[in-house]
Every structure is written in structure tokens, then in C-alpha cells.
N, C-alpha and C positions, 0 to 999 in steps of 0.2 A: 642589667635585667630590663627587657622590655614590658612596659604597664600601659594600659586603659587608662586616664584619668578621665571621670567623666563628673563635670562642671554642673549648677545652674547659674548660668551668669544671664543678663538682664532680659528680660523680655525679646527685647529688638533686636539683640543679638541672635538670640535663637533664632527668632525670624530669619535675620539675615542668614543663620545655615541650614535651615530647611529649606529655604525660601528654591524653587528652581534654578534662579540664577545662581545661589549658594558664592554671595558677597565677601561672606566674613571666611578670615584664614587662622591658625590655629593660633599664632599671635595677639590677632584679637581676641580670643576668646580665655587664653590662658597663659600668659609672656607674663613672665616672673613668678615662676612656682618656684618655691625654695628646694636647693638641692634637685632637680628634674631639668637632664638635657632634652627642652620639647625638640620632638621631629616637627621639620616646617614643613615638610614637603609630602604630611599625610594632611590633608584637608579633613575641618573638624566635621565631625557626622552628629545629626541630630536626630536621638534614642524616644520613642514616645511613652510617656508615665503611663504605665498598667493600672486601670482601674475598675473595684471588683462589678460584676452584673448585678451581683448579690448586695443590697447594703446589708453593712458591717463586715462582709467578707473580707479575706485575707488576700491582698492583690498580687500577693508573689506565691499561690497556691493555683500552680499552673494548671491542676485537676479540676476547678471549678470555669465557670464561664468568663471570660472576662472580656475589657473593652479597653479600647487604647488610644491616647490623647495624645495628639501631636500640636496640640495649643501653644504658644509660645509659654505662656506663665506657666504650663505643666511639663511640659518638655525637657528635656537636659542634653548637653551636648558633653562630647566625648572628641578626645584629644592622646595622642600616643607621644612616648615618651621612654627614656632612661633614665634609671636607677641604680648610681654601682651596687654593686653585688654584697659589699660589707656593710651598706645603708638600709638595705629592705628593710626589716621588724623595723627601725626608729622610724623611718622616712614614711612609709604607709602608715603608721599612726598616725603622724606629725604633719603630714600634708593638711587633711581636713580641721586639724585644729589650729592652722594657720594661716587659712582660707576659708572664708565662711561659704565662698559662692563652690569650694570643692565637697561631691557627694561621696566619694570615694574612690580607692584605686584597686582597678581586677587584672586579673593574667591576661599576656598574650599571648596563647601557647602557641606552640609551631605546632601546625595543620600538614598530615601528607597524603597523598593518592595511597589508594588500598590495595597492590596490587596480590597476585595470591601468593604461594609460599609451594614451596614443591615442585617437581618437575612431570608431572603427569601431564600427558597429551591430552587433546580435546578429546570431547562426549558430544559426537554430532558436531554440526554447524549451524549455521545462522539462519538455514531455511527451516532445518528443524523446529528452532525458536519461533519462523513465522508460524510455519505447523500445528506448535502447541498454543501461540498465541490467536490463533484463528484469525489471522488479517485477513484472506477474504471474506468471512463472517463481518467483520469492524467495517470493511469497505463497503459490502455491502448496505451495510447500516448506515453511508455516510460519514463512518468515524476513521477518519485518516490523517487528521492533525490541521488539516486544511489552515490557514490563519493563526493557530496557535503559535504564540512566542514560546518555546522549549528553552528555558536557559541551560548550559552548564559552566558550573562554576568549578573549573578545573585546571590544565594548563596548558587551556588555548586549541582551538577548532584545526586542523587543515582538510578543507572540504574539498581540496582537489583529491587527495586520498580517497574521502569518504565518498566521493561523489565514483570515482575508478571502483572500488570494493562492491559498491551495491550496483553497479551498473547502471546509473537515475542520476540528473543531474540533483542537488541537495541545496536548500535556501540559508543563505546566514544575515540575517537581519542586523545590518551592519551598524544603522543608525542607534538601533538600543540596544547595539554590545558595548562594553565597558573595560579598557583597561587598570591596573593598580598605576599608581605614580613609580616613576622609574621602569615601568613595560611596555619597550616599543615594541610595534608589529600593528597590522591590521589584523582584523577578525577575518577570518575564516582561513588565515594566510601561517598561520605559524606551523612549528615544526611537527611535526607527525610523533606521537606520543600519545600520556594518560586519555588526554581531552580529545582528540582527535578517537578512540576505539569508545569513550561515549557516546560522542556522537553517532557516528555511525550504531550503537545497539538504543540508541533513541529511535534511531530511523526505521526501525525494524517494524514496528506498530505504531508507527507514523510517520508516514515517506515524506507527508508534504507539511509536517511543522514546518515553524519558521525559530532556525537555530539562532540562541542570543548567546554571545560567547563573551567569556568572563573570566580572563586567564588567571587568576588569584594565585595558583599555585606558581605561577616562575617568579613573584617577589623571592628576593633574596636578601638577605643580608648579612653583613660583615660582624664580626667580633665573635661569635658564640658565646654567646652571655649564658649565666644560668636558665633565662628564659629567655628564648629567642625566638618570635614569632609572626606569622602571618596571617590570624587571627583576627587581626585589625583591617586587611586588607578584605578579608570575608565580610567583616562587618561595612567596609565603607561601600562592597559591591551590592548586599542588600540595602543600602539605603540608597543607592542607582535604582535598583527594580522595584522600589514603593513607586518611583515616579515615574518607571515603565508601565504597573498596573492603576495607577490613579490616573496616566492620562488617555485610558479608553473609557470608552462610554459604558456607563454601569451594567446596563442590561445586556453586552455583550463579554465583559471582564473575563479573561482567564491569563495564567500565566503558571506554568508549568519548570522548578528548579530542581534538575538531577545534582545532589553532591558525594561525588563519590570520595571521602576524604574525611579527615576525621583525629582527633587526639590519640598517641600511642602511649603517652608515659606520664603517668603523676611526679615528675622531676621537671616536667615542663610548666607547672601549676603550682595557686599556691595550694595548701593542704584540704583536706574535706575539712566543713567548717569555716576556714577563714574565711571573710567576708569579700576580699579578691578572688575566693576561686572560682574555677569556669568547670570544673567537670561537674558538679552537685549541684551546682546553684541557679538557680532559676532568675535571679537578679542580674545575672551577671549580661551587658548591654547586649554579646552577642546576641543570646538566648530570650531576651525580650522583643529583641527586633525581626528574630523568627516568629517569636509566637504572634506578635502585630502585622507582619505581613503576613499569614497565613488565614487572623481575622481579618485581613481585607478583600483575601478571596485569593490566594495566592496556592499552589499544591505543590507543599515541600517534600521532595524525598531525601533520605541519606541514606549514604551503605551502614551497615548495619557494623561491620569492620569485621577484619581478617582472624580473630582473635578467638577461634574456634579451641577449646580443648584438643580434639585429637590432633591439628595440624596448626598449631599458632604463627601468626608470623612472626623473626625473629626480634621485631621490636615491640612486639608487645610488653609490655613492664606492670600492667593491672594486674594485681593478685587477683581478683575476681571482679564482676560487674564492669565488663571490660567496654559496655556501649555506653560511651557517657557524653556530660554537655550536650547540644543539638541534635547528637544522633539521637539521643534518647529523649525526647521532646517529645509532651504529647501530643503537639500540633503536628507532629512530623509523620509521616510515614516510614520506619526503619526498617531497611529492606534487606534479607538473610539469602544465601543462596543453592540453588539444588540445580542439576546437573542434568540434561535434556532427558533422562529417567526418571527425572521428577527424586532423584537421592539426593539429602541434604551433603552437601562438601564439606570436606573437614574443617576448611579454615573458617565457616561461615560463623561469626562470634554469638557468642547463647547470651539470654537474658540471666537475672532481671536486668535492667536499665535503670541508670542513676539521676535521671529526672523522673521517669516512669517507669514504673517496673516491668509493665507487658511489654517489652521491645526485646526482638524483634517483633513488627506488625505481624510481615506479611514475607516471604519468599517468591525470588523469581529465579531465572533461569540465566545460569553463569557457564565456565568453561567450556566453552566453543569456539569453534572455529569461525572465525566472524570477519573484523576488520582487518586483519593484518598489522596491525599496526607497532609490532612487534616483533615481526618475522612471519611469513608466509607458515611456519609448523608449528607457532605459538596462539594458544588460545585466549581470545578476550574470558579472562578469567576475575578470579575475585568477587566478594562482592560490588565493587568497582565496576563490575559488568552487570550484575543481577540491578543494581539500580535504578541505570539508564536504560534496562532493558523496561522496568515497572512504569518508568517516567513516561518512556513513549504509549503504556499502556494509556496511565490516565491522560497526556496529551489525545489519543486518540478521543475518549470517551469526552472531552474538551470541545471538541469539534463541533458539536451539536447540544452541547450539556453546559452550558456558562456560569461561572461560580453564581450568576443571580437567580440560575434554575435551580442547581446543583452544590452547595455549599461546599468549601473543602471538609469540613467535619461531615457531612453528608453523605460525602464520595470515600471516604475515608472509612465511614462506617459500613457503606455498599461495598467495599472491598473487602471487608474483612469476614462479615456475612456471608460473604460469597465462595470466599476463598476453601477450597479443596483440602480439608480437615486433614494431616498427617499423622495425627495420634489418635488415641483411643476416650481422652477425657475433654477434646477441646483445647483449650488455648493450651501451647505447651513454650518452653525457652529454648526450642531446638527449630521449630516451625514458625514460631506465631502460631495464626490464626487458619494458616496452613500457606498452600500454593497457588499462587492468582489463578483464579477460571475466569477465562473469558464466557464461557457455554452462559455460565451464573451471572455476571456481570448484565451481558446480554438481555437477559432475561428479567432480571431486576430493573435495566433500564425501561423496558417493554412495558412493565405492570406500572411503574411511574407516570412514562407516558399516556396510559390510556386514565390511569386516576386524574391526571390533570387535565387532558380530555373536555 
């Protein structure tokens, strides 16, 4: 079984694995944990202590405000590792009472792209999408992604595709994409796939981002253990993009992460409750390191997942509350999807959400005809498509609205306001908050601008 083990070990050490150069190797940080084969060749990542806005507040009560400390004396570092299978219950007790400098041990679950389920042909294409997303309205406004970093964290960019499909040549900001250990390839160069048909539906309402590519999903590895994950690889690519948005200058900051991908099965976790699990838990280092990079000004989206009642995908294994861990994050934006008719898709997974209950936020626009990237009669579908199509929204709004104008909680709240009501009461688990409007959005930005004025 693959595990999180996440450490406070001394001051200086933490230093040394935040630090940019990032000195210290997982040896140093954790070599001789009893019973645990450490992995040497995952570099340890340094998790920052949640602490409340509130005094006396509860700092793993991800619904209030909080604030996050990457100090070394507050900090903890995290280190990946194996567990045989017949040791788990003894060995996760037994770690921290045998180390005092170990805080505990969380899942690694395996993470997959969301592709959709069914064989149904596209609804429209990808002009459509520009159509309902009103890009020349955005362009006009100046909102085209101009400089924004666009990450996706998927499996790997090919922007010779993308760049053929939309007919524009397409930017992949080489220097702050990131591969996992054991992922060769250049960015923008890999095989034409999941990451490659985001990208291109980023580019749709933001032609001129600047693509940061993050192939997280071609980790692989060997044994099929009861948990066997890449989880860890997610976590070590956001701790890369805290030190892609900490080194611009504040009054310009933005950074825009589409993730289309997400946990299928509570057989990949440990149970609700246990203090290792990752789909409920707010603790758990993934889900802290989203919620800190998103207070540093960062705009996370996730697919909301495939896991729709009428049309499930066939891995789905959640008896219900099927949007959990990260997708379900209130930091996050969980994005559901509807069909260039503005009809919610079967597969698009309903709330509540097991961080938060209102997820999905917000719906955008899937099944179409888009990249190709799949076959010239196969639709960028899924929500795996409605994502990175919302991503390139808020990339565009990016362009001229910098988290020091525009907060992500800000932008977050402007979209949901904004957003095109699909039911009768308001917030519903089939919609959110409805359908992104750009018309609204527009207009919201308008009345800001002239207040600040």
C-alpha cells in the first residue's frame, strides 16, 4: 500500500525542502521509519500549517477563513512510501508512536482523467462554445489570457496538435512546466491525449494564455497494491506552482490550474473517518496545499466528475457523494457539465460534496467537437472538457483582473452570482449555481471597475 507520511522534523530541514533550491532528499528527512519502504526518488514536499483567521477557531474547518504558514518551525514535510498490505491498521498506528517527529499517515489514492461514458456524438463544436462564451465580447474587453500562466495538470500538453486544431499558433511556458520523477518528454511535446484536448478547450476563451504543463497523470507504477497512487505526484506538482505564483510580483499575481481528474473508488482510501483518509478530510496534505495555494491567490478548478446518476462512468464505486477530496474543496471551483444547449449531461456528477456540500459550483460547456484529440468524430467530452473550458474563462477575466485586484474567493463569488440559474430555487446539485454567463460576468466586472474608479 502506498502512504503520505508527513513528518515535522527540524527547523532547518524544512527550510532546506521549501527552500527553492529544495536541498534536502527524502532520506534526509525520513530514513529509518520502521516497517516503511521510503520512495527516494519522490522528493519530500513541504505542506504549510493552516492557521485559523479567527482566534480560537478550528483550523481544519475549511468553511471559515483561514491563513497558512509556511515557517519552517510551523511547516511539515511529507515523504511517500510502502506499506505491505497485511501491516496497514498496526503500522499507521505504530509509525507516530514510534517517531515523535511523525504527524501522521494519509492515502495515496490513484487519480484518473474523467473521460465521459456513452457513445453519443458531439452537440455543436468548439465555435459554438466560443459563441456561448462570447470571446469577442472578452477580446474586446482586453480579456484574452494575454500573460497568464494556465496550468494543466493532466497527461502532458502536445501543442503541435493544439496549435493544427484551433488554427493559432499556442504558448507553452516551458520554464515553469513541471514533470513527475520518472516522466520523460518535454512540455508541450508529449503524446496527443487527456492533456492535450484540455488544452486546447483552455484556449477557446484564452488564445493567448501562457500553457504551464504538468503531466501528473503518466506516473505509473508497478505492483497494484491495495492503494496504489499518484496523489503524491499531484501534491509534489502544487508545491512547483506555489513557487511559480510567489515569484511574480504581487500586484500582477495570477495563476490559473484546470484539473480534470479526480478519485473513483473508496477501495482506493482509507475509510470516512480514519484520520489517513483523503476523500473527507480536510487535513489531509493534498487538500491543505490546495486550500494555501488558492489563499495565495491562485484559481483552482476541478472537474466535478463523471459520476452523474443517469449516465455513471463504469468506475465509479461511490454509493453517493460522489465529488470528494479536492474536487469538493471550498477553495475550489467544481465544475459540472451541460451540452452547447445549455442541457446538463448525464454523466455530469451531482452534489452534495464531501468537503463542501454546494459542489458542484458552477457548469460549463462539454461534448463537442473540439480538439480532436481522440479521433476527428469523437467529442471533447466529460467534464474533463467543461473544466478547462471554465479555466480559460477565468484565465481570460485574469488578463486585466490580478488576484491583487480580484481575489480568487472574489472571482469565485462573481461567478457564481453571475452564473445563469437552471432551476427554480437557486442553488441546486444538478447545476450549482447554474451556467457561466459571460453577458454577467462582463458586467459585474464593469460596475467594479468604475467603483474603483
Amino acid at each position: 500500500m502506498r502512504v503520505l507520511i508527513q513528518l515535522r522534523p527540524s527547523p532547518d530541514l524544512v527550510a532546506a525542502v521549501a527552500g527553492r533550491t529544495a536541498t534536502a532528499t527524502a532520506a534526509d528527512v525520513a530514513d529509518g521509519l520502521p516497517g516503511v519502504v521510503l520512495d527516494r526518488s519522490y522528493g519530500p514536499v513541504a505542506v504549510p500549517r493552516p492557521l485559523p483567521a479567527v482566534p480560537g477557531g478550528d483550523p481544519l474547518s475549511l468553511n471559515q477563513p483561514l491563513t497558512f504558514s509556511m515557517a519552517p518551525h510551523e511547516a511539515s514535510v511529507v515523504v511517500r512510501g510502502e506499506i505491505g498490505d497485511d501491516e496497514i491498521s498496526t503500522r499507521v498506528s505504530l509509525l507516530p508512536a514510534t517517531r515523535r517527529d511523525v504527524v501522521a499517515v494519509y492515502a495515496d489514492p490513484v487519480i484518473e482523467s474523467t473521460p465521459t461514458c456513452g457513445g453519443d456524438g458531439p452537440v455543436g463544436d468548439w465555435h459554438d462554445v466560443e459563441r456561448l462564451l462570447r470571446v469577442t465580447d472578452l477580446a474586446a474587453e482586453g480579456l484574452d489570457g494575454s500573460g497568464v500562466p494556465l496550468a494543466i495538470t493532466d497527461t502532458g500538453i502536445n501543442a503541435g496538435h493544439v496549435s493544427a486544431a484551433l488554427g493559432r499558433p499556442v504558448t507553452v511556458d516551458r520554464e515553469r512546466s513541471w514533470n513527475p520523477a520518472g516522466v520523460s518528454g518535454r512540455a508541450g511535446e508529449f503524446a496527443v491525449d487527456h492533456g492535450t484536448m484540455c488544452a486546447f478547450d483552455t484556449l477557446i476563451a484564452a488564445p493567448k494564455a501562457s500553457l504551464v504543463d504538468l503531466p501528473v497523470l503518466l506516473s505509473r507504477r508497478s505492483g497494484g497494491t491495495t492503494l496504489d497512487g499518484l496523489l503524491s505526484d499531484a501534491l509534489a506538482a502544487y508545491a512547483h506552482l506555489r513557487t511559480v505564483l510567489e515569484a511574480q510580483p504581487a500586484a500582477s499575481r495570477s495563476l490559473v490550474i484546470s484539473n480534470s481528474w479526480g478519485s473513483f473508488s473508496p477501495r482506493w482510501d482509507f475509510p470516512p473517518g480514519h484520520p489517513g483518509n483523503y476523500s473527507d478530510n480536510p487535513a489531509h496534505p493534498f487538500n491543505l496545499i490546495v486550500g494555501s495555494l488558492a489563499e495565495a491567490g491562485a484559481d483552482i478548478l476541478f472537474a466535478a466528475g463523471n459520476c452523474g446518476r443517469q449516465c455513471p462512468d463504469s468506475r465509479c464505486a461511490y454509493p453517493d457523494r460522489s465529488i470528494v477530496g479536492a474536487n469538493s474543496h471550498p477553495r475550489v471551483l467544481s465544475i459540472g457539465g451541460v451540452d452547447t444547449k445549455g442541457e446538463r449531461v448525464g454523466y455530469s456528477s451531482q452534489g452534495p460534496g464531501r468537503l463542501a456540500p454546494r459542489k458542484p459550483d458552477l457548469c460549463s460547456y462539454t461534448h463537442f467537437a473540439g480538439s480532436g484529440a481522440f479521433g476527428a468524430d469523437e467529442p471533447d467530452s466529460g467534464t474533463s472538457a467543461a473544466c478547462p473550458v471554465a479555466a480559460g474563462l477565468v484565465a481570460a477575466v485574469r488578463t486585466r483582473w490580478p488576484s491583487a485586484a480580484l481575489s480568487p474567493a472574489q472571482l469565485r463569488t462573481l461567478l457564481r452570482r453571475t452564473a445563469d440559474d437552471r432551476s427554480d430555487v437557486g442553488y441546486d446539485y444538478d447545476y450549482g449555481y447554474g451556467v457561466v454567463d459571460v453577458a454577467g460576468i462582463l458586467a459585474a466586472l464593469r460596475r467594479r471597475a468604475a467603483r474603483a474608479a
